[in-house]
TORDREN-467820 format. One record per atom (N, C-alpha, C, O): residue in three letters; atom name; x, y, z; chain. Coordinates in Angstrom, 3 decimals, padded with zeros to 6 digits. Last residue first. Layout:
<recs>
rec r: ALA&a: CA&X: X&Y: Y&Z: Z&c: A
...
</recs>
This chain:
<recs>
rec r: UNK&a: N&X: 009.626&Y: -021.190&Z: 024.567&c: A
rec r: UNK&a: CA&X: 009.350&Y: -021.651&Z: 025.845&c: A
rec r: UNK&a: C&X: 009.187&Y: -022.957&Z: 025.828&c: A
rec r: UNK&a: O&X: 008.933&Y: -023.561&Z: 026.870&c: A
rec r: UNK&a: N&X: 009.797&Y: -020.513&Z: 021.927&c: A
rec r: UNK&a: CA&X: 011.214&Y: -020.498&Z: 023.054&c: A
rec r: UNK&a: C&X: 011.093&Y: -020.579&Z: 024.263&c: A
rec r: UNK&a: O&X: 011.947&Y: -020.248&Z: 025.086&c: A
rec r: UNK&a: N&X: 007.698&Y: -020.719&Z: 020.131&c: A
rec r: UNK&a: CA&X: 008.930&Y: -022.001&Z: 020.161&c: A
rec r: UNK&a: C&X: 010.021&Y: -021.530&Z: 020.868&c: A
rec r: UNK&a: O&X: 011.144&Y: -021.961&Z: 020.605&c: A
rec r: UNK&a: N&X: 005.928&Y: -019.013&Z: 021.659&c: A
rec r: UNK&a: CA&X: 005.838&Y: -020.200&Z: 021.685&c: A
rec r: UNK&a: C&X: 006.894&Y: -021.108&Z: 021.355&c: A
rec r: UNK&a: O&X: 007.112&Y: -022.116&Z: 022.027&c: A
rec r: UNK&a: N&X: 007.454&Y: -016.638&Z: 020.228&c: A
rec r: UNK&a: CA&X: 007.244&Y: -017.033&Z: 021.786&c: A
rec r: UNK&a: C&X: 007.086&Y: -018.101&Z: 022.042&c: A
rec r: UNK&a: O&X: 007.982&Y: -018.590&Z: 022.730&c: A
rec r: UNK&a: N&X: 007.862&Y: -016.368&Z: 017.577&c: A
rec r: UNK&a: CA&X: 008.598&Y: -016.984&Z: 017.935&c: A
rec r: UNK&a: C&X: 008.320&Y: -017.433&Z: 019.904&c: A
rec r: UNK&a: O&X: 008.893&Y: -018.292&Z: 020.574&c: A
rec r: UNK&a: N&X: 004.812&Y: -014.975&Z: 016.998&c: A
rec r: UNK&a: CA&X: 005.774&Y: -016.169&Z: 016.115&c: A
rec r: UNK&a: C&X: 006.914&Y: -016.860&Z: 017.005&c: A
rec r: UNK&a: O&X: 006.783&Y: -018.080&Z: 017.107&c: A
rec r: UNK&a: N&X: 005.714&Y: -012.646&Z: 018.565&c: A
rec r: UNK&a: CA&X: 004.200&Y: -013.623&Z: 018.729&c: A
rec r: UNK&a: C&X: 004.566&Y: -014.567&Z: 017.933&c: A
rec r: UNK&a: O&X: 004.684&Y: -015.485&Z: 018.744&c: A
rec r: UNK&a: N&X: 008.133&Y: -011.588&Z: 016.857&c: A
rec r: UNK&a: CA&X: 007.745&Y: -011.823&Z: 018.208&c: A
rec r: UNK&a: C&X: 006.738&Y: -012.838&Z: 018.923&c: A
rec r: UNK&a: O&X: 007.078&Y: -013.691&Z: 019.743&c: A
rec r: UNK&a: N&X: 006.934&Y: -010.914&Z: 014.582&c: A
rec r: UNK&a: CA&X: 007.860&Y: -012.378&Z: 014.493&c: A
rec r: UNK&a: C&X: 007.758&Y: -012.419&Z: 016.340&c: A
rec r: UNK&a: O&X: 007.267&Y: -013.392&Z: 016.912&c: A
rec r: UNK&a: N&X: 004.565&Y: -009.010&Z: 014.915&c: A
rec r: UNK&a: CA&X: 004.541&Y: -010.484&Z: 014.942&c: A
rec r: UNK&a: C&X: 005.280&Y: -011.550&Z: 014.299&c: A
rec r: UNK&a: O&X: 004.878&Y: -012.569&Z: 013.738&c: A
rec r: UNK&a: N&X: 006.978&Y: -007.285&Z: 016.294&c: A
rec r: UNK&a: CA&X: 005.894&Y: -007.695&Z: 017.101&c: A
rec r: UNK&a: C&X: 005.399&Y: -008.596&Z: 016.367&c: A
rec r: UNK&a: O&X: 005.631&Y: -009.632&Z: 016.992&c: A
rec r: UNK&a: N&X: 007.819&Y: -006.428&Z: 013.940&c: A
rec r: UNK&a: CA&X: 008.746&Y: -006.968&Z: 015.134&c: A
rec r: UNK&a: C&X: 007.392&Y: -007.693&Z: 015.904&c: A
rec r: UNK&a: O&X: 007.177&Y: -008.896&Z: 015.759&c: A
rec r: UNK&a: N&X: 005.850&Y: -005.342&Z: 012.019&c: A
rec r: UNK&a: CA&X: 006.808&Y: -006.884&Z: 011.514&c: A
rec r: UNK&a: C&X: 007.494&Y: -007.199&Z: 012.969&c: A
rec r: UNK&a: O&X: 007.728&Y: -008.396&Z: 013.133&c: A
rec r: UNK&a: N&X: 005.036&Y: -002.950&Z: 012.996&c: A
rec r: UNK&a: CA&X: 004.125&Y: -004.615&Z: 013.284&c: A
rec r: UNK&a: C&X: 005.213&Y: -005.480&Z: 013.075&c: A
rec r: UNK&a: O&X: 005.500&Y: -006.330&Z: 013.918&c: A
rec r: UNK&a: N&X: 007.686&Y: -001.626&Z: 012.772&c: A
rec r: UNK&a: CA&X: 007.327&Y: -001.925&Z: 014.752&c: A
rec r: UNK&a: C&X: 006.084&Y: -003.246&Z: 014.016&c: A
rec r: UNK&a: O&X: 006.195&Y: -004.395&Z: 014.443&c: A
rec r: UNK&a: N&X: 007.163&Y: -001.553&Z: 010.236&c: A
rec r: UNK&a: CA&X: 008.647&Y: -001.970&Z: 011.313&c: A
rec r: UNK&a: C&X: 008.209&Y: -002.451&Z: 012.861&c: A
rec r: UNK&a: O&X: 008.435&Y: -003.358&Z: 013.663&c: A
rec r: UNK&a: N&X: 005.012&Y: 000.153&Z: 010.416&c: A
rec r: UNK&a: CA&X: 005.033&Y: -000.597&Z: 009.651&c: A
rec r: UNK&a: C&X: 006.492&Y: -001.348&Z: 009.676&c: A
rec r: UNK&a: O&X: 006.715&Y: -001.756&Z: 008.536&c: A
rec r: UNK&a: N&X: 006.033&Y: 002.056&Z: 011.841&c: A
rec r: UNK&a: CA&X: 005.205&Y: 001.429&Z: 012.064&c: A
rec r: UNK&a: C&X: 005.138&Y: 000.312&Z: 011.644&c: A
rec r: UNK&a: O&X: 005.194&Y: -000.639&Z: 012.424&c: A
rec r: UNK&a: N&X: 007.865&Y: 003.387&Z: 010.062&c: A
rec r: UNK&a: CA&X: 008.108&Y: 003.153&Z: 011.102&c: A
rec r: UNK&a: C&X: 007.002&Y: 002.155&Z: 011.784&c: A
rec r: UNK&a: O&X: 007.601&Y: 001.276&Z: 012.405&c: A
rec r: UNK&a: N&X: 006.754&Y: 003.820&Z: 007.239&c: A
rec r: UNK&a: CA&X: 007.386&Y: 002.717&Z: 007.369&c: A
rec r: UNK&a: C&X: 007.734&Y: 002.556&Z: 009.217&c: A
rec r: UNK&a: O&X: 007.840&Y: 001.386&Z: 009.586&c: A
rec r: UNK&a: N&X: 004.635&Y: 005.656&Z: 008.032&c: A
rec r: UNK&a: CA&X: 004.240&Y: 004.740&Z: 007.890&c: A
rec r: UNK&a: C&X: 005.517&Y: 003.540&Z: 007.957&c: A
rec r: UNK&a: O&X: 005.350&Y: 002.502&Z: 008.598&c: A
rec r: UNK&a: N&X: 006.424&Y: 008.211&Z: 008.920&c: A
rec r: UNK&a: CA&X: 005.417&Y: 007.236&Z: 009.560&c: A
rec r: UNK&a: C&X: 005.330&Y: 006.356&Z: 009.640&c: A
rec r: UNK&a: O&X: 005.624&Y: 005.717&Z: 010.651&c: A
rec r: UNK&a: N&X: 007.651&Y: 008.419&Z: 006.646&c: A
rec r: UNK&a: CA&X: 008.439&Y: 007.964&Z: 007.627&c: A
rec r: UNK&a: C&X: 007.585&Y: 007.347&Z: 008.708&c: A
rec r: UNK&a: O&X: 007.842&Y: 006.296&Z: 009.295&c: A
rec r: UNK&a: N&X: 005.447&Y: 009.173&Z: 004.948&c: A
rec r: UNK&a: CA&X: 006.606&Y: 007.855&Z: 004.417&c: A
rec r: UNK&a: C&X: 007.191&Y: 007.925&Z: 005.986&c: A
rec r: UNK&a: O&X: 006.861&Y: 006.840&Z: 006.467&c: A
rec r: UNK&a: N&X: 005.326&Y: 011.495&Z: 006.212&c: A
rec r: UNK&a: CA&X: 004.319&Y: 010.706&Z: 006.297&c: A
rec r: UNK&a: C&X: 004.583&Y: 009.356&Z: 005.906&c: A
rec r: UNK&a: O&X: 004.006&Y: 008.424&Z: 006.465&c: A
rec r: UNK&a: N&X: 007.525&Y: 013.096&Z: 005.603&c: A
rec r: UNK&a: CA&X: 006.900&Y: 012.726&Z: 007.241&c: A
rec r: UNK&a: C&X: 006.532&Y: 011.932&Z: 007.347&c: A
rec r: UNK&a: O&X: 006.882&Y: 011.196&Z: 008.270&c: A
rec r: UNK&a: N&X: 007.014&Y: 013.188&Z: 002.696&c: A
rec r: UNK&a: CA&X: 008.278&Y: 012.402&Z: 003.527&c: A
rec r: UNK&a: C&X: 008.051&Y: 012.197&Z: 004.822&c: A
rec r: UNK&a: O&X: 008.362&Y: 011.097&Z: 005.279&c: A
rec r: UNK&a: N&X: 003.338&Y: 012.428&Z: 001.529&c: A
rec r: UNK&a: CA&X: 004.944&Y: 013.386&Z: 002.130&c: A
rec r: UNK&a: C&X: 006.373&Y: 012.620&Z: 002.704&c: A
rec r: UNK&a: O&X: 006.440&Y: 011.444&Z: 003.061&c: A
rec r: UNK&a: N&X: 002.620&Y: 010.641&Z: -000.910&c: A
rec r: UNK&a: CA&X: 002.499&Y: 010.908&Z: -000.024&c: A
rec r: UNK&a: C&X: 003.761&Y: 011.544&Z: 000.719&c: A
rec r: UNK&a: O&X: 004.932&Y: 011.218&Z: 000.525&c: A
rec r: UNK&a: N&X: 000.729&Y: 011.753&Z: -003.443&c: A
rec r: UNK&a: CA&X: 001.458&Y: 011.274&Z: -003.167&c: A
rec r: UNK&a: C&X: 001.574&Y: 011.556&Z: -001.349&c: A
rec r: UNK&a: O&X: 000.907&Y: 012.344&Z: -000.679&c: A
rec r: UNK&a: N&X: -001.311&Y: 013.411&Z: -004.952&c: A
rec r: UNK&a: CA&X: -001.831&Y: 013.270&Z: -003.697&c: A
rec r: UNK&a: C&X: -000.965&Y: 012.378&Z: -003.427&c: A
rec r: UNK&a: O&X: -001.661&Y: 011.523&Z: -002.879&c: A
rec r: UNK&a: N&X: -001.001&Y: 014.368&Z: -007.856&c: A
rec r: UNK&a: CA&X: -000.287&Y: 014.881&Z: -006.772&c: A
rec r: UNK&a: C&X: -001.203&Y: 014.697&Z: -005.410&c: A
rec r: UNK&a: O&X: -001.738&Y: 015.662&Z: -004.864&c: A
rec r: UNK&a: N&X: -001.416&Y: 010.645&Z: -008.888&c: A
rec r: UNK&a: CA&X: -000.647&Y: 012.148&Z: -009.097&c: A
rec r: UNK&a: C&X: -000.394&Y: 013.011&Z: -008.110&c: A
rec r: UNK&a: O&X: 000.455&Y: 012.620&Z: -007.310&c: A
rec r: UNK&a: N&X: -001.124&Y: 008.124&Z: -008.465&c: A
rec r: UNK&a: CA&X: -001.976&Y: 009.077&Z: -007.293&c: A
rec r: UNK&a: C&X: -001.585&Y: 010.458&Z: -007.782&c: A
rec r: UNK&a: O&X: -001.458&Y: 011.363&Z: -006.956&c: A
rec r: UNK&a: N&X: 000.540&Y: 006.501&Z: -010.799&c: A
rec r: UNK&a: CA&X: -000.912&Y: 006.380&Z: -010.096&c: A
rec r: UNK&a: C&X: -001.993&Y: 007.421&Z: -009.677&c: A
rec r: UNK&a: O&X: -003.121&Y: 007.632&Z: -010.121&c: A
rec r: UNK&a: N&X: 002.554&Y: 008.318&Z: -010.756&c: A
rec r: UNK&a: CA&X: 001.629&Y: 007.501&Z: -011.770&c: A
rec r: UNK&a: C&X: 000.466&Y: 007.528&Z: -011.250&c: A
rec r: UNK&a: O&X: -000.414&Y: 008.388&Z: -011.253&c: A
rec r: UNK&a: N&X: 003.600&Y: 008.458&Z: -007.934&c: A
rec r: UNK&a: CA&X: 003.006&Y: 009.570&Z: -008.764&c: A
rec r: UNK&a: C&X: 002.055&Y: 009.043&Z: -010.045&c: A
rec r: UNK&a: O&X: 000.896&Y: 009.435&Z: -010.180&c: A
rec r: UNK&a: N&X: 003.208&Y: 006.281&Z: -005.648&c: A
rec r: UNK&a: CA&X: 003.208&Y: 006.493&Z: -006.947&c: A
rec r: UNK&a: C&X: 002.756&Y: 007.510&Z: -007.387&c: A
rec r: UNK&a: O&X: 001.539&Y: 007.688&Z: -007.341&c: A
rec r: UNK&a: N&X: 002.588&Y: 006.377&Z: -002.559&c: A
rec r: UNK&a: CA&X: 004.281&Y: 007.016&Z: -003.458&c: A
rec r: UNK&a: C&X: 004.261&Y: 006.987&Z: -004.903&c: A
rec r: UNK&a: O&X: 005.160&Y: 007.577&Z: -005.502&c: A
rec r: UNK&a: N&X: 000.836&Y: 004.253&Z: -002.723&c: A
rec r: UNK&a: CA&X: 000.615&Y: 005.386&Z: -002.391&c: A
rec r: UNK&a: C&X: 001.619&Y: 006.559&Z: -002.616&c: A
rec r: UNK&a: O&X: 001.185&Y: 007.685&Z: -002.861&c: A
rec r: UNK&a: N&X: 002.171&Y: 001.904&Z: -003.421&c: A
rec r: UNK&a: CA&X: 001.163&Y: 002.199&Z: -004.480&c: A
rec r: UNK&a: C&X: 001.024&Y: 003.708&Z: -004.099&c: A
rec r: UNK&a: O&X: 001.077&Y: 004.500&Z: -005.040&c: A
rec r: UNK&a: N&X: 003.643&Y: 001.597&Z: -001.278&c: A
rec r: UNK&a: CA&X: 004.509&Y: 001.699&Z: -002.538&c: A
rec r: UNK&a: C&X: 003.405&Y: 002.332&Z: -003.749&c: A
rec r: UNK&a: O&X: 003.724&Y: 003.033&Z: -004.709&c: A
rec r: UNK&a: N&X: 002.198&Y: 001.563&Z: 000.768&c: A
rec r: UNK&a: CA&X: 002.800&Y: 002.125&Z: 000.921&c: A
rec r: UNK&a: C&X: 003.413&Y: 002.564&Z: -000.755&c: A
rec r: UNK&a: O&X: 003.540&Y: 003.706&Z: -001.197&c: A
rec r: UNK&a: N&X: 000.828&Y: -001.195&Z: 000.000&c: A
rec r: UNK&a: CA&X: 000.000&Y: 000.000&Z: 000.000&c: A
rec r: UNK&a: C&X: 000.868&Y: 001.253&Z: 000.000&c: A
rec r: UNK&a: O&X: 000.434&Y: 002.147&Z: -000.726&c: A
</recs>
């Protein structure tokens, strides 16, 4: 979604800001930790 939303092609000028890219990938970092996290709990107990 991220990549479709950075498309100028696509979204012409409703792209999305650099703040807002930083947002999203930050977050979007913090889910991937949290569910390899919930993924791996169970096989380290």
């Amino acid at each position: 979604m991220i990549l479709l939303v950075n498309n100028k092609k696509i979204m012409g000028k409703h792209v999305n800001k650099p703040v807002q890219n930083i947002i999203a990938w930050v977050s979007i970092a913090i889910l991937v930790g949290l569910s390899i996290t919930l993924i791996l709990m169970p096989l380290l107990k």
